[in-house]
N, C-alpha and C positions, 0 to 999 in steps of 0.2 A: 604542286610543290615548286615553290622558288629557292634555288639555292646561290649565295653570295661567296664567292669567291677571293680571297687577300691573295693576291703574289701571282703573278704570270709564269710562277719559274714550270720547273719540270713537271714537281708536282701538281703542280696546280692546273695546266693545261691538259694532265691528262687526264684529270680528273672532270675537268669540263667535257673535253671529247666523250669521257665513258657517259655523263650524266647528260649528253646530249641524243647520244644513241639508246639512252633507257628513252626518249623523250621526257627528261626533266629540263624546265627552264633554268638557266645558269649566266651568272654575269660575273666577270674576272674583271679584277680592279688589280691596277699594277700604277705604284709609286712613281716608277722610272717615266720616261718617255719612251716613243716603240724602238728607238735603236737600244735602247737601257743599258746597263752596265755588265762588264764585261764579267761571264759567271764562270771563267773557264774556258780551256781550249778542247782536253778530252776527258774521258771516261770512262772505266771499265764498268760495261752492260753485262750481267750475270743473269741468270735465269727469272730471279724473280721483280728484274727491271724487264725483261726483255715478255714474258708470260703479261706484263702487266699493259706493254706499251700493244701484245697482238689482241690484248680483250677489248682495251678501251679506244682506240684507234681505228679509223676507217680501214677497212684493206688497202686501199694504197699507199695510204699515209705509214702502216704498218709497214706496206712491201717497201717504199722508198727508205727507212729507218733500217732495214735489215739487210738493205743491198749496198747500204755506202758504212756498213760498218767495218772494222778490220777484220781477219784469219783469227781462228778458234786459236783463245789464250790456254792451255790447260798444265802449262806447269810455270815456275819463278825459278830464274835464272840468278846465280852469283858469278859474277864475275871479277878476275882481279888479273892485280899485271904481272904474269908471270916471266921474267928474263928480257922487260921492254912489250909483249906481247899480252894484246888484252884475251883475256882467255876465262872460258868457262871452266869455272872447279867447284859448283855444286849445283845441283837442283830440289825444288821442293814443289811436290805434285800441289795442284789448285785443285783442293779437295770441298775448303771452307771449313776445316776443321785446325784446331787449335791458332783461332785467329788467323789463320790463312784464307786469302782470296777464293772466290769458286771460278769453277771455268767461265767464260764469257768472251767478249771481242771489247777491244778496243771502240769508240764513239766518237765522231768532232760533235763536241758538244754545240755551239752555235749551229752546225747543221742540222743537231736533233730539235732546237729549242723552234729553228724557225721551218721545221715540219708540221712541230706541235701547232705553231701558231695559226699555219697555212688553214685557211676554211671557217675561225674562229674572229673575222673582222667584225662582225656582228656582235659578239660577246663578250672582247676582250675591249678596254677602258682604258688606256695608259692616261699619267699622268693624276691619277685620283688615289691621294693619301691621305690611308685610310687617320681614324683619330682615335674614334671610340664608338660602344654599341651599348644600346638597351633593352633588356629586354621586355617586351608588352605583356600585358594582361592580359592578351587573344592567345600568347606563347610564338608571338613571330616576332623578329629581331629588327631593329632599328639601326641602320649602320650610318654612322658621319664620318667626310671629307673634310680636307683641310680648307676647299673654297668653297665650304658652307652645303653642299648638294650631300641631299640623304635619299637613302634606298631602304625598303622593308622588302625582309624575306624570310623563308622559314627555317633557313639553315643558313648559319653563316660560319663559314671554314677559313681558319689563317694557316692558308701555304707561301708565309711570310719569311720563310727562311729564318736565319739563327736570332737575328734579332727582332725576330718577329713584336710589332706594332698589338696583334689580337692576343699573341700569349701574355703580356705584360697587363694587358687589361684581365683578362679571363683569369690567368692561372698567376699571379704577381710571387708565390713566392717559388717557381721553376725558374730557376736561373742558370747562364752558361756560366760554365768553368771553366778557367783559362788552364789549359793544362804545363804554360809552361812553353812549350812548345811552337817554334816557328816553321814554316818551311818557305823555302821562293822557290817558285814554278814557272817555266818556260818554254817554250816550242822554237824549234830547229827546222828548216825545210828539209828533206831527208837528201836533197840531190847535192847540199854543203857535205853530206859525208859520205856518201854514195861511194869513194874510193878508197873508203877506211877500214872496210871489212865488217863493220860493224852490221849494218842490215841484216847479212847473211850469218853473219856469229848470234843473232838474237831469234833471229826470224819475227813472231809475231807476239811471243811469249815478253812479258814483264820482267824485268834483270834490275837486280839491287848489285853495282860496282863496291868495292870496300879496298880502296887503296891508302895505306897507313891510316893516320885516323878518319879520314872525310869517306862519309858513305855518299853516293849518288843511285839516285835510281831514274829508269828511264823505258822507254819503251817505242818501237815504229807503229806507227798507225799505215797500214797501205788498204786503200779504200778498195773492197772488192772489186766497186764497180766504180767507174770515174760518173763524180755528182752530177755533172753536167748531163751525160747521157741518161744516167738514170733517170733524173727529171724529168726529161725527156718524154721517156715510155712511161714512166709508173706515177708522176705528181706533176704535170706542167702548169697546176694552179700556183705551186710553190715560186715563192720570189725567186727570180734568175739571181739576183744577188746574193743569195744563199749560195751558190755553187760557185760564180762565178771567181779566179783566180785560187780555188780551191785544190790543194798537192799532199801531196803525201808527206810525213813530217816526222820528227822524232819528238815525244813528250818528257821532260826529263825534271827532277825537282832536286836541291840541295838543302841540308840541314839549315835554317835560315838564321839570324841573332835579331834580341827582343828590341834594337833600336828601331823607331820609323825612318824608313827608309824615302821617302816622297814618290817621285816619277817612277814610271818605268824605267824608264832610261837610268836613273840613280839604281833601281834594284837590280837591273840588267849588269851594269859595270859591280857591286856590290858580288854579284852573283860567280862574274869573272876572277875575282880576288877568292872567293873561297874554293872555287876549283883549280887555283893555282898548284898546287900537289900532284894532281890526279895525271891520269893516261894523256899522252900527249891527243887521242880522239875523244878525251869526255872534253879536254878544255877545248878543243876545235866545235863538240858539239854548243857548248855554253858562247864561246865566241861569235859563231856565227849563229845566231839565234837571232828570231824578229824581241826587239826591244820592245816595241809596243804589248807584246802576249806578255811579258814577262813580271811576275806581280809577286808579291810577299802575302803570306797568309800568315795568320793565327789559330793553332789547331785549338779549339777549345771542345767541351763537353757538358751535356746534360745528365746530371745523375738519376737512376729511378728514382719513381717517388709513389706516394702512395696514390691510389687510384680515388678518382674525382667522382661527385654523381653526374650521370647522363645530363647534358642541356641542349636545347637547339644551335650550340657554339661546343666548335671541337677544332682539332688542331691536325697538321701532317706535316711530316717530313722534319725538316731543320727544326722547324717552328716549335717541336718538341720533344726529339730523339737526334742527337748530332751525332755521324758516325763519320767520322773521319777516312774518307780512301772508297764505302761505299754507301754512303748517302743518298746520291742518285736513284738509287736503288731501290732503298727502305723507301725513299719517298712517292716513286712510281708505284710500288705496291702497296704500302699506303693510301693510294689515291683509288689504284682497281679495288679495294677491298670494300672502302667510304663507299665508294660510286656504287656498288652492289647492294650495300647496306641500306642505302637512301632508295634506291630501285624497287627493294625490296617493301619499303614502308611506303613509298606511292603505290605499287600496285594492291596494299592494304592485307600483307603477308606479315607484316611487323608495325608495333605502333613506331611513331617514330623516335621516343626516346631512346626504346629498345633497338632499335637499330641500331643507335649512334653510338650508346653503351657496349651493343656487343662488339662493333668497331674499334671503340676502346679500349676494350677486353685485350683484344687479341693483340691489337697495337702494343698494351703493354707486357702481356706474357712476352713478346717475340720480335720486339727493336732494342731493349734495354739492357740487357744480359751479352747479348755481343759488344753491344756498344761500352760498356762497365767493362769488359775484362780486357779490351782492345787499349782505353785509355790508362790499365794499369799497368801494364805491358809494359 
């Protein structure tokens, strides 16, 4: 079995690592170039991102991912300014129920991306956009580039993210929904507030602030183990530039507005002006923030839809369930489940439509129902 890969991102590489260790051949094509675009700073990893990255993932690659993560997140913090003082006046356990996060840890997301990559030089393609696929009369897939170079294989997966390139060929009428919805997102080094109380008032847990009308939410990421050393011991194939300059940091986002905002640095100052209201330590933390992390999003959504027939072309992650907050997730699991599915029909336990099918199955019983009542919310 050859299986073809769209999208270098989360899902997609670790869907290669798992389908490398079934011994399936696997080739990942990524649009970007290898520094590519910036997909984020963190992440919260819950059980079934974290269950997905220990199955498909080498053991070290596994152990370095779980030892530069943050302290066990299990409840959400509110905070607000009580008499000048920021202060905690509610909690809500991370249970995962009624739209609530599940337990998990904190992530620097570029250090988990460039784990993933670590060992996959052989496999992974940067700069090859994708265009479109055919499918043959043998039942194996024809994929074309945008500089004319084509591949055949027997599966071919778009872990393309939200505007995924395969879904709009394969599935044209799943389309994202704009819900409306903005946020900008930014990172703080934690040692800019380190004398603000604030670390110690949050600890490791997620805290949504609500001071008169502007909500902020934020969170410290403190690395268990510092990247460098861990490297070290557990992955010293991993690029030193992964770690290198690597701190502990605070994550924090504000309700955003629908104009385009350009630069960082325009979203950064933008960012400034709407925490103007807040705790004299949320505007310190948005103040001193690196400008460059700092980016505007568009929260959109994929609604359910009716179920497709099985083909040698299927989908994960963004590319056709958008979960806003825990996508990372869906998409990692996504990718362990595909990887099994396909493992399954090489070693000739499933034909292989039936595979893909009942990967789809499940895919949709069990990504589209959180994801629906999250963006009704």
């Amino acid at each position: 079995m050859r299986v073809i890969v769209i999208g270098a991102g989360l899902g997609g590489l670790t869907l290669a690592h798992g389908l490398r260790r079934a011994g399936i051949d696997v080739a990942v094509y990524e649009r970007d170039g290898a520094r590519g675009r910036p997909q984020g700073v963190s992440l919260h990893v819950d059980d079934r991102g974290a269950a997905a990255l220990r199955a498909c993932l080498p053991p070290a690659h596994a152990a370095m991912a779980e030892a530069t993560m943050g302290g066990p997140r299990e409840q959400t913090l509110t905070l607000s300014d009580v008499e000048g003082e920021l202060t905690v006046v509610g909690t809500r356990p991370s249970d995962g129920s009624a739209g609530r996060a599940r337990p998990g840890r904190q992530v620097h997301r570029p250090l988990l991306r460039a784990v993933l990559l670590t060992g996959l030089d052989d496999v992974v393609r940067f700069g090859a956009e994708f265009t479109r696929f055919e499918r043959r009369a043998d039942g194996t897939v024809r994929v074309f580039f945008a500089d004319g170079a084509a591949v055949t294989g027997d599966v071919l997966v778009g872990a393309d993210g939200a505007g995924s390139a395969v879904r709009r060929r394969y599935l044209p009428d799943v389309r994202v929904a704009d819900t409306g919805r903005r946020m900008i997102m930014g990172a703080t080094p934690l040692r800019a507030v380190a004398g603000t109380g604030l670390p110690a008032l949050v600890g490791d847990n997620p805290a949504v602030a609500r001071v008169g009308g502007t909500m902020m939410a934020l969170g410290v990421l403190r690395f268990t183990r510092r990247p460098v050393a861990a490297r070290e011991e557990l992955l010293p194939a991993l690029s030193s530039r992964a770690v290198v300059d690597t701190e502990d940091y605070v994550m924090w986002a504000l309700p955003g507005t629908p104009e385009r905002l350009g630069s960082p640095a325009t979203v950064w100052r933008r960012a400034q002006d709407l925490a103007a209201g807040l705790h004299p330590t949320l505007r310190l933390i948005v103040a001193e923030a690196w400008p460059d992390l700092t980016a505007a999003l568009r929260i959109g959504t994929i609604p359910p839809m009716p179920a497709w027939p099985a083909s040698p072309v299927t989908v994960i992650g963004d590319a056709i369930h958008l979960a806003p907050g825990f996508g990372a997730n869906l998409a990692m699991r996504d990718a362990h489940r595909l990887g099994e599915a396909l493992a399954e029909a090489d070693r000739g336990r499933l034909d292989l439509l039936g595979a893909i099918g009942a990967y789809e199955d499940t895919m949709r019983r069990t990504s589209f129902t959180p994801v629906a009542a999250k963006a009704s919310a």
